[in-house]
Every structure is written in structure tokens, then in C-alpha cells.
N, C-alpha and C positions, 0 to 999 in steps of 0.2 A: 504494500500500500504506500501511496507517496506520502510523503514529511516534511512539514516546512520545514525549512531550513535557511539561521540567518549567519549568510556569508561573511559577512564583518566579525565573527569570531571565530572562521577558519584562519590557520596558521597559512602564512605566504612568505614566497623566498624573497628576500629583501636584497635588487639590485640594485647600482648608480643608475642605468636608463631603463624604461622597460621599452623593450624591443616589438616594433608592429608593423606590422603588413596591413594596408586597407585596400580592401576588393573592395570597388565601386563601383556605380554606375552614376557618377557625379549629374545632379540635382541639387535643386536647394537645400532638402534638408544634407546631403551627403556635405553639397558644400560647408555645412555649420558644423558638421561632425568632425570633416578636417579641422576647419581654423580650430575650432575645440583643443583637435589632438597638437597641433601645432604651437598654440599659445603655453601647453604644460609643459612645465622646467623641467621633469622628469622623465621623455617621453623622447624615443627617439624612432621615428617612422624609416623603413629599412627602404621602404619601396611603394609602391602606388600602383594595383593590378586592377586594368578597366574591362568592364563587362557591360553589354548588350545591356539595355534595361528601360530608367525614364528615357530614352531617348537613344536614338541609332549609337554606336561606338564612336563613329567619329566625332561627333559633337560628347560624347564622352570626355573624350579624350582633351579635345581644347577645352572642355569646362575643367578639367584639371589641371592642364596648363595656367590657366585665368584664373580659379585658386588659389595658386601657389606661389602668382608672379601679384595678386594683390597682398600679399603676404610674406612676398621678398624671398618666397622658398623656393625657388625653382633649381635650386642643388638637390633637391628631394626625386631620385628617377621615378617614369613614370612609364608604364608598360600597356601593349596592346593586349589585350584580351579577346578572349571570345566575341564575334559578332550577331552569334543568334544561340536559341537556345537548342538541347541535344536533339528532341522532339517534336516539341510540341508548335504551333504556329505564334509566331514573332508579335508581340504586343509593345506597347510604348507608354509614359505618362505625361501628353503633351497637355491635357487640359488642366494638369495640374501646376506642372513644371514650367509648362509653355513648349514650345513647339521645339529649340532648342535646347530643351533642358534646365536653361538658369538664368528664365521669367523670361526670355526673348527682349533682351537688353543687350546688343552686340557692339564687341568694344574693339572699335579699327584697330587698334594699336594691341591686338591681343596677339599671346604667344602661337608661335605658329608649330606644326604638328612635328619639324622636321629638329624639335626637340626631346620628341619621342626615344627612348632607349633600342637597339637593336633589337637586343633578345627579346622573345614573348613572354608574356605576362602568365602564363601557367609555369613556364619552364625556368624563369625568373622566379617565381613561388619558390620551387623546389629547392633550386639552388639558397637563394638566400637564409631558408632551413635549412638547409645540409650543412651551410659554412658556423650556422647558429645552433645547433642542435639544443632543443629543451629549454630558448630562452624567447621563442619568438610567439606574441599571441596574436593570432589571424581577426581580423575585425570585416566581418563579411555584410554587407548591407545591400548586395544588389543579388537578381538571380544568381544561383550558386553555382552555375557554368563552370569557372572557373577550377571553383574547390573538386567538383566531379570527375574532370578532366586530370587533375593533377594526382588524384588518388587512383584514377588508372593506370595513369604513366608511374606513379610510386606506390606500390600499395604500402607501404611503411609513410609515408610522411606523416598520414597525423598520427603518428607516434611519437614523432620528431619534434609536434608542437607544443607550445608551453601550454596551451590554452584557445578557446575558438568563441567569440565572438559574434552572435548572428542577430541582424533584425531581419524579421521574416513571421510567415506562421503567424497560426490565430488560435486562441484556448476556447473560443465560444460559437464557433461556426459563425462568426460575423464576417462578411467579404467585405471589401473594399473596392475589390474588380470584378469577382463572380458573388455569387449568393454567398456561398460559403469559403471563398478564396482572397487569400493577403496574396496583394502583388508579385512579391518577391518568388513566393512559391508558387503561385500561378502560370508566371513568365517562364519558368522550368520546371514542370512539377520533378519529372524525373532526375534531376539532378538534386532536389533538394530531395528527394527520396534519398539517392547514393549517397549524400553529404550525412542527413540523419541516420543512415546503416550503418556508415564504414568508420567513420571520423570518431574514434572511442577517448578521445584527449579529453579534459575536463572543458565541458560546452554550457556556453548561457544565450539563453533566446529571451530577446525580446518580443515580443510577440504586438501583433496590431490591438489589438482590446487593449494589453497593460499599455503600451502609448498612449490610447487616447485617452485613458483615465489621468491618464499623470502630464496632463496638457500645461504649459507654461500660460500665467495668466496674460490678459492683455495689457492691464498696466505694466509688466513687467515686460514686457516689448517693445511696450515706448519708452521704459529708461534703458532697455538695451540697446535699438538702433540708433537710441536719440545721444548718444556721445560721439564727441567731437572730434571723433578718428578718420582718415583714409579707409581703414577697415569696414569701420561702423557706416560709411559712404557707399562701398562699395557693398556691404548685405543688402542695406535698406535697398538699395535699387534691384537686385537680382533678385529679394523676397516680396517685392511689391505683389507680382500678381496670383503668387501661391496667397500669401495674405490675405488678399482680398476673392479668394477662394476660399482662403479658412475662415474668413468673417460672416461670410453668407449664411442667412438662415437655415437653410438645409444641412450646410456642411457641421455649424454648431451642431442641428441635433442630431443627428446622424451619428457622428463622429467623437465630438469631444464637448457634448452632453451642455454646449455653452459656455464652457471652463475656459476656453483660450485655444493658444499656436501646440499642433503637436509636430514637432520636430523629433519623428521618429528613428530616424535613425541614430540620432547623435546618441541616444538610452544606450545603445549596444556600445559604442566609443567613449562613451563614460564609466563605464561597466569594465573596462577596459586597460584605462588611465589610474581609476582609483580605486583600490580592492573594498573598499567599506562602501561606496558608491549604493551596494545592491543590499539593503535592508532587508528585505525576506524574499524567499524565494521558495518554487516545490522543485523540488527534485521526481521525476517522472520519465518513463521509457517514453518515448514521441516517435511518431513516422510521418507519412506520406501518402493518403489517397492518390489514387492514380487510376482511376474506372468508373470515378463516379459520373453520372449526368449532372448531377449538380453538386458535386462535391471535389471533385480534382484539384489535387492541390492545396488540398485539406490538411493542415496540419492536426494529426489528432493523438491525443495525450491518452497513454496505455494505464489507466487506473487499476483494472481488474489484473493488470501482469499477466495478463493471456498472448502476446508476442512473449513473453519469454526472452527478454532482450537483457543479456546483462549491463551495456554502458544503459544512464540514464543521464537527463540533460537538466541542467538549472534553468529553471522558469519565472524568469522576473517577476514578482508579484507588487513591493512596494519596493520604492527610491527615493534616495534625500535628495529631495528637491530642492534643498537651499545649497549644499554643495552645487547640482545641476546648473543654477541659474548662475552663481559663481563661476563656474566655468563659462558659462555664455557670457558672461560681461568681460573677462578675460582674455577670451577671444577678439573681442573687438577695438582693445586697446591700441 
């Protein structure tokens, strides 16, 4: 039977950086999830692996550019990835994101692609675990393409990782893109099938219901965009039209119950940066519909222990949310 469990009194190994890889599919929120990870003194990003997702790869790909050059990090490599998913047919979140991924505010003077790193972004995974063994936690926020891919080519890697990170998955059958379907896992079910099979390292999901319960309120949006940064210049404009997506009546009740901004991803890269971050949690075996009419791509939580699954995964349930928002103002300095 699962157990809460609060992760702030498990014991953790205490290094000078904690080492991270972020699989993305650079969007607004993914954008806040970087500068997040960017802004922390403690925190050093190994690599940047891009995946198919809000938006085609290529425009992935210059949203992480444009990221990282509003943020003076573009010594930070950044890698091709996967362009579609393993299976299933090709979806996008332009009504969310904007048509380009991050609010369709194009900046002439943005980095061009041809700073992209040679190597692929799967095979880049691999390697910069291999050179890291047991220190490196994977922070995955887009279709899990990637992750799927690389545990073909390695069936040992995530053994090699310190820790795996995912926003993805839903605890309540509540969709976002099907009836019963969170994007991430929609966009490949099957992949995030493979990624919840194989991947037995110690795992925390974020899930879309605990995001949008733990929505950042509004006034606390206007004292984040509202400082007098470059930074804080350059969110406000690339989150204008998600924003006023999340403002709309429908999207409040729907979504985030009236409570505010859920900047879902950035939960999982918090989760990530600071081990007490995750206040409680269930520990649970979890898979992957993959047949349903209307449930594909279902994450669904094994209570009764009838899959028989020895690994089980941490399931965000609450977060300190005054840390959270700290970080978000940090960010934007």
C-alpha cells in the first residue's frame, strides 16, 4: 500500500554543485524552470537536451538559445533532440505557448541555431553520465522521447543517475489535452511508458492536478515581473500571452481552481535544486495507459500492487511554496 512520505527528512549526499541535465521542450513555463535553475549558486547545468513538444524542435531549440543569451549563459551546451514522438501522431502547444513556443515575441537579434553543439542530444545524455557517474539528476519536462531513446541505446544508464526528475502525468484522470491525458505523456505515450518501466533510479513526478493546486498567486506575479531587471523585461514579455491564457475564466476554473499562474514545470526543477523543496509526497508503483479510447497516456498510480513493480516513484503531493516563489524572484534579478 503507498505511504506518505516526507522527503525533507530523507538523508542526501551533500555536494559543492548538484549536477543537471534539463530535457526540454523550451516554453514558457520550461523557460522559468531554467532561469530558476540558473539563478541557484549551487547548481550547475551539465547540458540542455531539446525534445519535440510545445512546439516543433526547431523553434525549441532557438527558445533555448534566447534563454540562455537573456541570461548571459550561453556557455551552457545545448543539444538536438528528438523531433517527433516514437509512435504516436505529432501534437504541439501553440494556443498556449503561442505559435512559436515563447508567446510569439521574436527577437531579430536572437541566437542563431548554428550554436547548437554537434553531438545529439540523446547520445550527449549518455555521455555526460558516463563521465558523471551517480552525480547527475535528469530534470525531464517535455515528452520523454529522449529519456526512451537513450535507455535503448544504454540499458544501464539510469542506473548511472543520481536521481530523475519529471513533470508529466496526472493522479486524477484530469486531461489537459485528452479527457484523461497531461500533455507530456500524451505527446508520447509510449515513451513515457518505457521511461516509467525501465528508469528504476530514485524518481519524483510532478504530476498536472498537484501543479495546478499549488498555482502561484497573482499578486505575486506582479511583484515578480514587476522588478527592474533585463531579466524580469525579458519574462514579462514572453509570458504575456500564456498569462492572459491563465487569466481567463475558463482556464481559472478549469485549471487552477482561481488561485493564480501554474508554472508547471518549474515544480519538477525545484524538486531538483533543493532536496526539502518536496514537503510530502506518496510513494507508488505508476505506468502508462497505452489502448485506451479515452485514456492513453494515462498516467495511472498502482495502489492495489497488482503490476507487481518493484521500483516505485515519488509523487509530489505538497510544496513550500514560499521557498518556490523565492526562487522565482531570484530568477529574475
Amino acid at each position: 500500500m503507498q505511504t506518505a512520505v516526507n522527503i525533507s527528512q530523507a538523508p542526501t549526499t551533500r555536494m559543492m554543485k548538484k549536477k543537471i541535465i534539463f530535457d526540454a521542450d523550451i516554453g514558457v513555463d520550461d523557460a522559468q524552470a531554467l532561469m530558476v535553475a540558473l539563478a541557484a549558486p549551487d547548481v550547475e547545468i551539465l547540458g540542455i537536451t531539446c525534445c519535440f513538444g510545445n512546439t516543433p524542435l526547431d523553434n525549441v531549440l532557438r527558445n533555448t538559445l534566447r534563454v540562455l543569451k537573456a541570461c548571459n549563459r550561453l556557455d551552457i551546451p545545448v543539444y538536438r533532440g528528438c523531433k517527433e514522438p516514437l509512435m504516436a501522431r505529432k501534437r504541439h502547444a501553440g494556443d498556449y505557448h503561442g505559435k512559436d513556443g515563447l508567446g510569439d515575441v521574436p527577437d531579430p537579434d536572437a541566437p542563431g541555431l548554428e550554436l547548437l553543439q554537434k553531438k545529439r542530444g540523446v547520445q550527449a545524455m549518455i555521455k555526460l553520465v558516463n563521465q558523471n557517474p551517480g552525480e547527475v539528476s535528469l530534470v525531464a519536462v517535455a515528452p520523454l522521447t529522449n529519456l526512451a531513446v537513450a535507455v535503448q541505446l544504454d540499458p544501464n544508464f539510469p542506473k548511472k543517475l543520481k536521481a530523475l526528475y519529471i513533470m508529466g502525468g496526472n493522479t486524477e484522470s484530469r486531461g489537459n489535452t485528452t479527457v484523461c491525458g497531461e500533455f507530456n505523456f500524451v505527446a508520447d505515450p509510449e515513451a513515457a511508458y518505457i521511461v516509467l518501466d525501465r528508469y528504476t533510479c530514485p524518481t519524483y513526478i510532478a504530476a498536472w492536478e498537484f501543479s495546478c493546486k499549488n498555482s502561484l498567486p497573482w499578486s505575486f506575479c506582479d511583484r515578480w515581473l514587476g522588478q527592474n531587471t533585463e531579466k524580469a523585461a525579458f519574462m514579462k514579455k514572453i509570458t504575456a500571452l500564456s498569462m492572459k491564457k491563465a487569466q481567463s475564466a475558463d482556464y481559472q476554473k478549469e485549471v487552477t481552481e482561481g488561485k493564480g499562474f501554474n508554472s508547471c514545470d518549474t515544480y519538477a526543477m525545484a524538486a531538483a535544486i533543493d532536496d526539502t523543496f518536496i514537503t510530502e509526497s506518496e510513494e507508488v508503483a505508476v505506468t502508462v495507459e497505452l489502448e485506451g479510447k479515452f485514456t492513453r497516456g494515462m498516467m495511472v498510480l498502482d495502489y492495489m500492487e497488482l503490476l507487481k513493480k518493484k521500483h516505485k516513484a515519488f509523487v509530489m503531493k505538497k510544496v513550500d511554496l514560499e521557498k518556490f516563489k523565492q526562487m522565482f524572484m531570484d530568477s529574475l534579478k
